[in-house]
C-alpha positions as CSV (number, residue, x, y, z in Angstrom):
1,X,-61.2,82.8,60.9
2,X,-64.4,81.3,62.5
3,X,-66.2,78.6,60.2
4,X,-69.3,80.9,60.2
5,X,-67.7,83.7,58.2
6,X,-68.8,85.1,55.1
7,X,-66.7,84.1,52.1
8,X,-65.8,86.7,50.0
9,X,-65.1,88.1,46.9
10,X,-61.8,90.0,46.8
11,X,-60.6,91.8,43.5
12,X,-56.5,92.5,43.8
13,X,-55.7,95.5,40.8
14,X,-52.6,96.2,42.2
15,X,-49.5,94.6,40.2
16,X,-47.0,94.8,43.0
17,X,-49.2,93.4,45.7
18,X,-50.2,90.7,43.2
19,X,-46.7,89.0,43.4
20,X,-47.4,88.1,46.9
21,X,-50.7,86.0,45.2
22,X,-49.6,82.7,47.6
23,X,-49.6,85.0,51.0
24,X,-52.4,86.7,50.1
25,X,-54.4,83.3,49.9
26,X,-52.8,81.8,52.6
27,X,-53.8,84.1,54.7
28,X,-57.2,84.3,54.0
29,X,-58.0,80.9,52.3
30,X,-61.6,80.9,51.9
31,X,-61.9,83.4,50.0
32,X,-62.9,83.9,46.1
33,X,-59.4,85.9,45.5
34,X,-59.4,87.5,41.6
35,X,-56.2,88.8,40.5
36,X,-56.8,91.6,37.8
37,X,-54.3,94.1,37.8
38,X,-54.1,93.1,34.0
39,X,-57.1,92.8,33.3
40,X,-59.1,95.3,30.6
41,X,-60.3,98.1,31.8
42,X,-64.1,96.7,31.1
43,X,-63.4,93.6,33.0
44,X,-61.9,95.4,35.8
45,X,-64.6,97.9,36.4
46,X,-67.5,95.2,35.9
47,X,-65.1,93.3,39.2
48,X,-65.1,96.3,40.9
49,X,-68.6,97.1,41.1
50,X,-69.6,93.2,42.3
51,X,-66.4,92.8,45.1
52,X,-66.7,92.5,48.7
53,X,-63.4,93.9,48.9
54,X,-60.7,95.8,46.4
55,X,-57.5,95.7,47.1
56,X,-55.7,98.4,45.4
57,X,-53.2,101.3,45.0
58,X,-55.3,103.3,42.6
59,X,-58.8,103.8,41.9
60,X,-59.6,106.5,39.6
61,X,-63.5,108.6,40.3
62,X,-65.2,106.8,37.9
63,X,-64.4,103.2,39.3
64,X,-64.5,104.6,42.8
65,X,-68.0,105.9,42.4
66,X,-69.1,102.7,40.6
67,X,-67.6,100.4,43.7
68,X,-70.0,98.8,46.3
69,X,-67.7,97.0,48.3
70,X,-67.5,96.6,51.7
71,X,-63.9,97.6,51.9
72,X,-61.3,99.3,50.0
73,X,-57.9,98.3,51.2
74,X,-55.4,100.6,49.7
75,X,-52.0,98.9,49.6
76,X,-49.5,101.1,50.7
77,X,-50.1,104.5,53.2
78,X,-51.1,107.3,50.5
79,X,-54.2,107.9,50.0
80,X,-53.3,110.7,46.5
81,X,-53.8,108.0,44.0
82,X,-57.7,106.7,45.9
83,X,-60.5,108.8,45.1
84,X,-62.0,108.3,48.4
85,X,-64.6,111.2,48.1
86,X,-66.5,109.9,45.1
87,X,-66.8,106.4,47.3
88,X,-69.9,105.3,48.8
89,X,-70.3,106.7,52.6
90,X,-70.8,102.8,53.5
91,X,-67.4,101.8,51.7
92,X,-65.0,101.7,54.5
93,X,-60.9,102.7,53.4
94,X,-58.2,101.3,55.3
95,X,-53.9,101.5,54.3
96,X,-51.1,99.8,55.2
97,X,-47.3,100.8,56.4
98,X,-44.4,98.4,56.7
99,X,-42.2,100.7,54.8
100,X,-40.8,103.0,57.6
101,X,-37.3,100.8,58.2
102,X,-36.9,100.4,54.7
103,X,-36.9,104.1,54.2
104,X,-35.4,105.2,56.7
105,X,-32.2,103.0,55.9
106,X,-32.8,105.0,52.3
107,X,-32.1,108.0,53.5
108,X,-28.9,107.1,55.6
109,X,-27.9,105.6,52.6
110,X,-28.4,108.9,50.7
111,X,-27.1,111.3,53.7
112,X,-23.6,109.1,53.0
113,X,-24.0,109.0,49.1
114,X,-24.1,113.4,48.7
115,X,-22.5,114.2,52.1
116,X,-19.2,112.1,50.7
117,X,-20.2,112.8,46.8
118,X,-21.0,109.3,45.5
119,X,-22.3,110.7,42.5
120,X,-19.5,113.3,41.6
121,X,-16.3,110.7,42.8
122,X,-18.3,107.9,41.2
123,X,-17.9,109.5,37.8
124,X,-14.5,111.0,38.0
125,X,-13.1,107.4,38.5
126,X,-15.1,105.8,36.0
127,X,-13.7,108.7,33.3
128,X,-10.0,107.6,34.5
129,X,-9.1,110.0,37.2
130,X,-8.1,109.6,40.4
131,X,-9.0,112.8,42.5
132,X,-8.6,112.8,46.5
133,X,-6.9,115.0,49.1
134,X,-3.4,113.3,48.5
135,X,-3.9,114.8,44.9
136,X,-6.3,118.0,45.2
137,X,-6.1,120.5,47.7
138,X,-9.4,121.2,46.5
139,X,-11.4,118.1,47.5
140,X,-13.1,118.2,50.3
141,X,-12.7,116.3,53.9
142,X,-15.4,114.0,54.6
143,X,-17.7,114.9,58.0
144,X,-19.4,112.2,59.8
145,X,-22.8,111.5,60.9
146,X,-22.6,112.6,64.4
147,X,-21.2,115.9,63.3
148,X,-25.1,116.8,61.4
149,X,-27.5,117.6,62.5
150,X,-31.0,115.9,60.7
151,X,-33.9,118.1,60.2
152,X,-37.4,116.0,60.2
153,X,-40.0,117.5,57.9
154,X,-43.2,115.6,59.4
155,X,-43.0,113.3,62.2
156,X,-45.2,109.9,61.5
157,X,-44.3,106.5,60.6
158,X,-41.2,107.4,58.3
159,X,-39.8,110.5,60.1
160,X,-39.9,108.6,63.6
161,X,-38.1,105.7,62.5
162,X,-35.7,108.0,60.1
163,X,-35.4,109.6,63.5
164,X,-34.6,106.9,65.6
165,X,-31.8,105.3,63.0
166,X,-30.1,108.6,62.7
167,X,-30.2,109.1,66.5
168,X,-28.5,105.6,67.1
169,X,-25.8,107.0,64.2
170,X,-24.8,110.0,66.5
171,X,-27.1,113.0,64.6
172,X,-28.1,115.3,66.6
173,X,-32.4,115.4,65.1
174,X,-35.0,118.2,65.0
175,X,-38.1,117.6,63.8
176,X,-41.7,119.8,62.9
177,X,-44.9,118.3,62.2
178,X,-48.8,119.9,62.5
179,X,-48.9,118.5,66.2
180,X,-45.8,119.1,68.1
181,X,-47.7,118.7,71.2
182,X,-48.4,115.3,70.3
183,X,-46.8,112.1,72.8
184,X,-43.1,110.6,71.1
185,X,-42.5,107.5,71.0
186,X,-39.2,106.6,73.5
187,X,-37.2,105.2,70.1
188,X,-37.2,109.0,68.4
189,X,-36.8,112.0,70.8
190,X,-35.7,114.2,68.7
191,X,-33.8,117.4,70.5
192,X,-36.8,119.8,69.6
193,X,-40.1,119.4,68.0
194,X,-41.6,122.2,66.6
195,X,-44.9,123.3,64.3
196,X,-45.1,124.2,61.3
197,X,-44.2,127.9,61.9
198,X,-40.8,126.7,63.6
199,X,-39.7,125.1,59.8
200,X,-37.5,128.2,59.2
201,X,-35.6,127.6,62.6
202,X,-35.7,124.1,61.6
203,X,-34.0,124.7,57.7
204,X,-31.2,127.0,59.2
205,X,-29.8,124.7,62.0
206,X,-29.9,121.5,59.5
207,X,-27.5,119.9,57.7
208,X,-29.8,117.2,55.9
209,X,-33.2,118.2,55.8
210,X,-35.6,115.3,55.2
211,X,-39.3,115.8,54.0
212,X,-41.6,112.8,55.2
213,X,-45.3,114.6,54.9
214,X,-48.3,113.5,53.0
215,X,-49.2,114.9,49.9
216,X,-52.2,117.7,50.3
217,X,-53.3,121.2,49.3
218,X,-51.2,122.3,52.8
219,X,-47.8,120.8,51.6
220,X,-47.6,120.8,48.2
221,X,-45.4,123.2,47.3
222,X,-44.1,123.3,51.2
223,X,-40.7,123.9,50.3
224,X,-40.0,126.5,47.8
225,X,-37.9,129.2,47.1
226,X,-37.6,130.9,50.4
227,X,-37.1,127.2,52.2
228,X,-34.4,127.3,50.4
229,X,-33.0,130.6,51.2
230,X,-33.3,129.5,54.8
231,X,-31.3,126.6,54.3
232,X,-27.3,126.5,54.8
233,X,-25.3,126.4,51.7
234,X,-23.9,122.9,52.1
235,X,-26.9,121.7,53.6
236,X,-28.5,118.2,51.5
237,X,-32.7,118.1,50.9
238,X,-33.7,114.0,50.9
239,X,-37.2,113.9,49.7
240,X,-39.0,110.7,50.4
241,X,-42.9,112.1,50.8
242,X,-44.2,113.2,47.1
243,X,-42.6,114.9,44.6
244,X,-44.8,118.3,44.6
245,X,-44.2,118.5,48.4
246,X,-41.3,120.2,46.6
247,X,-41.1,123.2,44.3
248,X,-39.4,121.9,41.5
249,X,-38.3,124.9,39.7
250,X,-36.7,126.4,43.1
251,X,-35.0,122.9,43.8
252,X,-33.2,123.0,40.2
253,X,-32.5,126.2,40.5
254,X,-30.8,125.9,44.1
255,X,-28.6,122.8,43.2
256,X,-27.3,124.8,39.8
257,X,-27.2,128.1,41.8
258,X,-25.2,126.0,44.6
259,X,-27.7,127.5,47.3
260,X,-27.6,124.2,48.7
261,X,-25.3,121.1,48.7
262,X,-27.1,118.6,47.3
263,X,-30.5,116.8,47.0
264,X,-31.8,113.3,47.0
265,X,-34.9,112.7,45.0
266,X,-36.7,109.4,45.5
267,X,-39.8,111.0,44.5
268,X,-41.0,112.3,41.2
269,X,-43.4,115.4,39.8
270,X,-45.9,112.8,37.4
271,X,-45.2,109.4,36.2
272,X,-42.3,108.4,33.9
273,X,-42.8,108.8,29.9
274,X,-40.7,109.0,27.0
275,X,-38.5,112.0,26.5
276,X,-39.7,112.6,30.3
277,X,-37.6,110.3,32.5
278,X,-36.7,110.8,35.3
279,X,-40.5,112.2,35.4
280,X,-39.5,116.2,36.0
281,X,-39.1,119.1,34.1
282,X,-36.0,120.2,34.5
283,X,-32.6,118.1,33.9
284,X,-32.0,116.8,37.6
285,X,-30.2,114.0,35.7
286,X,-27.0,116.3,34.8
287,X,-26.4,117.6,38.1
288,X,-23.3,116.1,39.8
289,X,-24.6,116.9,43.1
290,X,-27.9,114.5,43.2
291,X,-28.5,111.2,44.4
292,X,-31.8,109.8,42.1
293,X,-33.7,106.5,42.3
294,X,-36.9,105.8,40.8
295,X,-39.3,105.9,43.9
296,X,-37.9,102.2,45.4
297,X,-37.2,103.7,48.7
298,X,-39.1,101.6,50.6
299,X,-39.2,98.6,48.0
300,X,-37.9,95.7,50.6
301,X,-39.3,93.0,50.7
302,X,-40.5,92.9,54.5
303,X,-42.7,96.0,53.4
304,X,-44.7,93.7,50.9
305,X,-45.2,90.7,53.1
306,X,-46.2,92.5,56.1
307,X,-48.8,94.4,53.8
308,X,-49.8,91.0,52.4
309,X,-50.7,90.0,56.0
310,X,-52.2,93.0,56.6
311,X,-54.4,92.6,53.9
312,X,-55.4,89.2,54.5
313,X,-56.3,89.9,57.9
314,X,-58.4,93.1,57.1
315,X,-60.4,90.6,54.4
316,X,-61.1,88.1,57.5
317,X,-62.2,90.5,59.1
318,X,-64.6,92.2,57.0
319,X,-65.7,88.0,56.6
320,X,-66.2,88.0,60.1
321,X,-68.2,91.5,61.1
322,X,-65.1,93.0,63.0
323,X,-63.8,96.5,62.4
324,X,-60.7,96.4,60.0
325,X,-57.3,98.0,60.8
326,X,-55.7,101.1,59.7
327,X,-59.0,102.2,59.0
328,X,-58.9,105.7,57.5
329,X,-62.8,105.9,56.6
């Protein structure tokens, strides 16, 4: 960072990001760096209003429209939990990725775990009994990756690189997202990529269908009861975007109806509370045919310490009058 550069005043409220405290610094050293994520609430807002730059996942309208900074840098790629509109016009947003491989390897992971019945065979040997094809004519034969084929709900960072792993694995891909037209990269070439309209066409030649897309008033709800009528009966739903992307009522009632074969849910309808975890409101957790994890999908370590130097290079930059990356505002 050039010796002529503003020093700044940087207020951190995220917890996770705070962990990386010694990157964070080292990156950007000159810097007045104040770690608050816990804080109370009247410090926090009374920091919020005087920092150059916040570095947070969440910033509720009131604190948003109290903020004078020169940057807020989100720590992760949603925007849902950033009330961006009640900011300033001269706040600048920008986000950060780094969780894409980490995903990705997530939902391999979970492909395996409900195509071979982790969950179900899991429990049956844990409750003393041994149950296989040498025993059951009834148990199933496994099928292997490059027998699927991998349906792509949205096409960015995650579904690319979801995309490109699967590819390498032998799985025949399709993919939709709002702008088929759009280049590919050479890693992820999926067969076909469709729009929006071609998701029907895209749920009945899928055996795993993945769901990647932001959270907004066009997908919430995106796949609902007839998504799943247009799905095949053995087919699995992975969803790694935001819980209300899917309907939860019709999901439930698919896995008990056996409309479908299985689901993994990495993502959740609401925060976690007593008498309400996993956060949903239907029993999810008594299905045998589910794969659930408490949204750590992309929880590797590379994500945070890439984000960390992200960050740290967005606040010397702000220091130093350039334009900031990953801007989104």
């Amino acid at each position: 960072m050039p010796a002529d550069s503003a020093v700044l005043d940087v207020v951190v409220t995220d917890p996770i990001i705070s962990r990386f405290a010694e990157r964070l610094q080292a990156g950007a050293p000159r810097h007045r760096w104040r770690f608050l994520a816990d804080a109370p609430p009247e410090v926090r807002s009374h920091a919020l209003a005087g920092a150059d730059v916040v570095v947070c996942a969440r910033m509720d309208a009131k604190e948003a429209a109290a903020c004078n900074a020169r940057l807020v840098q989100v720590t992760g790629a949603g925007l849902d939990r950033v009330s961006v509109a009640a900011l300033r016009p001269a706040v600048a947003v920008a986000n950060t990725f780094h969780h894409e491989r980490p995903i990705a390897e997530h939902v391999l992971m979970s492909i395996l775990a409900l195509t071979r019945r982790f969950p179900a065979v899991s429990g049956e040997l844990r409750a003393g009994v041994w149950r296989t094809i040498a025993t059951d004519d009834a148990v199933p034969l496994h099928r292997t990756l490059d027998s699927m084929t991998l349906g792509v709900v949205g096409f960015g960072g995650i579904g690319r690189e979801t995309a490109r792993l699967a590819a390498a694995l032998g799985m025949d891909v399709v993919a939709v997202r709002n702008r088929p037209e759009a280049p590919l990269s050479m890693g992820a070439l999926p067969r076909w990529v469709g729009g929006v309209g071609d998701l029907p066409r895209l749920l009945a030649e899928s055996d795993v269908v993945v769901v990647t897309v932001p959270l907004n008033d066009a997908t919430e709800g995106l796949i609902g009861p007839a998504e799943f009528a247009a799905m095949r009966q053995d087919a699995v739903l992975v969803n790694v975007a935001r819980g209300p992307v899917v309907d939860q009522a019709a999901l439930y009632r698919a896995l008990v109806d056996k409309q479908i074969g299985g689901a993994a849910i990495d993502v959740w309808w609401g925060a976690p509370e007593a008498g309400r975890t996993p956060p949903a409101d239907f029993p999810f957790s008594e299905l045998p045919n589910v794969v659930l994890t408490p949204h750590y999908s992309g929880h590797a370590r590379s994500t945070f310490e890439l984000r960390a130097d992200d960050i740290a290079g967005n606040v010397n930059r702000v220091a130093a009058g350039q334009p900031v990356r990953n801007q989104v505002r």
